[in-house]
N, C-alpha and C positions, 0 to 999 in steps of 0.2 A: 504494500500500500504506500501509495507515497502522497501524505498528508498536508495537508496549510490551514493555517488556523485562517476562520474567515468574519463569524459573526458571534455575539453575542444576544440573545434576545430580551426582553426585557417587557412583560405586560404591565399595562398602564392603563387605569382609570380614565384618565385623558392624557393622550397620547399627544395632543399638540401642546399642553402643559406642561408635558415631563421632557419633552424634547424641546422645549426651548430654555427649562432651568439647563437643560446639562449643554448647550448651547453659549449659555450668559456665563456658565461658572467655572468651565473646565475646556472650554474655547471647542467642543464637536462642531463639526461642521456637517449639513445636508449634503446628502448623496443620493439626487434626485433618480428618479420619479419618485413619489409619495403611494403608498399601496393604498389598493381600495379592491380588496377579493373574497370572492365568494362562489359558490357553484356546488357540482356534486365533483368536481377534483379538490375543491378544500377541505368539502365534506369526507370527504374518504381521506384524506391524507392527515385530516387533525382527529380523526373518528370522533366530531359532532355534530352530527345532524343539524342544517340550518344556520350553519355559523357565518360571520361575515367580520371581515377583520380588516381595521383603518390604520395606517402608519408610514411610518419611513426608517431610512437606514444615517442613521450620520458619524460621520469619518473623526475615528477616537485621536486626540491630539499627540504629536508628536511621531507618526509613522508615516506620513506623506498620501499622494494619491494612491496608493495602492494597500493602505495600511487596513486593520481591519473595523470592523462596525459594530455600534451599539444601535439594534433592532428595535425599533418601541412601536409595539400593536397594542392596539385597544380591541380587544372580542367583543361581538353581541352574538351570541348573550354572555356576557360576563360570568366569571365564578367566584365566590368569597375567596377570600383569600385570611389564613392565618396571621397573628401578629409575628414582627420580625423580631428573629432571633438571630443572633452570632453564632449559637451550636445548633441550630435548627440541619440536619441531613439536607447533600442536595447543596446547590449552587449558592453559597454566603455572602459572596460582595463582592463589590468591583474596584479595583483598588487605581487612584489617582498618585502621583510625583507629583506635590507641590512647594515652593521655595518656602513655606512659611507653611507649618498645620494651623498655629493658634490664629491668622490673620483667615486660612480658608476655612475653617471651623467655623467661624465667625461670619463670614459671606454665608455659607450655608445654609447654618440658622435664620440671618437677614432676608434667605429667599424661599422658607417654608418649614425648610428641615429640623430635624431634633437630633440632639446631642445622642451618643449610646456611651453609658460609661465616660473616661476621662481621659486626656493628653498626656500621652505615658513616654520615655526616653528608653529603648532596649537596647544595650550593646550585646551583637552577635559572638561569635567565636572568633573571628578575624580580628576585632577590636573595632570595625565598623561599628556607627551606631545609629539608629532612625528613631525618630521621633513620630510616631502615630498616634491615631484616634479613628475610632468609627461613630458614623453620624448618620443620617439616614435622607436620601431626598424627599420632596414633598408627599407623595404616596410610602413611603414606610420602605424602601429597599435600601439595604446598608452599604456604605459607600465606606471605604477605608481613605483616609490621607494621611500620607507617608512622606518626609523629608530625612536623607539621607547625608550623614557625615563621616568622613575616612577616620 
């Protein structure tokens, strides 16, 4: 098999809402056309009867034209979704490189988000050492920021 990482997906409540916070915060950029599908090929391929699904793909910062994508659909019909946890099984978060966590922590917050826990300093085994926190964007999905120093 010879593999490439390509997309990320990401459902959203509103989907032109969660795609413009990570737009304003984390600099994603659109990667037109915008989706708008449904049929008896979606229907078989997501096994639910009836579904119709709105979104776009936008290009995650720092990897060029060709780098890979944060996917955000909106379903109808939609499913509940559990509250977010950091040990919840299954895909945890998506982690950001930013110059400053306590300055993007704080932009975060200012654009819906909520804090998870607190802004912690680990030195690895190499004597690197990162300064993170996880935070959550406006729908509840955990977002890690991480600033690294030798």
């Amino acid at each position: 098999m010879n593999a490439r990482y390509v997309h990320t997906n990401l459902i959203a409540k509103d989907w032109r809402k969660l795609a413009d916070f990570y737009q304003k915060l984390f600099g994603c950029t659109p990667v037109p056309p915008e989706r708008d599908l449904s049929g008896s090929n979606m229907d078989a391929g997501t096994g639910i009867k009836g579904m119709h699904v709105h979104g776009m793909h936008l290009r995650l910062p720092g990897y060029g034209e060709d780098g890979p994508t944060l996917e955000i659909f909106s379903y109808d019909p939609p499913a509940e979704k559990p509250s977010p946890v950091v040990n919840h099984p299954g895909f945890g978060h998506l982690a950001f490189s930013v110059d400053n966590v306590e300055s993007a922590q704080q932009s975060v917050l200012e654009a819906g988000g909520k804090a998870v826990g607190e802004i912690v300093t680990v030195q690895i085994a190499t004597g690197a050492k990162v300064t993170w926190c996880y935070v959550t964007d406006p729908e509840g999905n955990i977002i890690e920021l991480q600033s690294w120093k030798a």
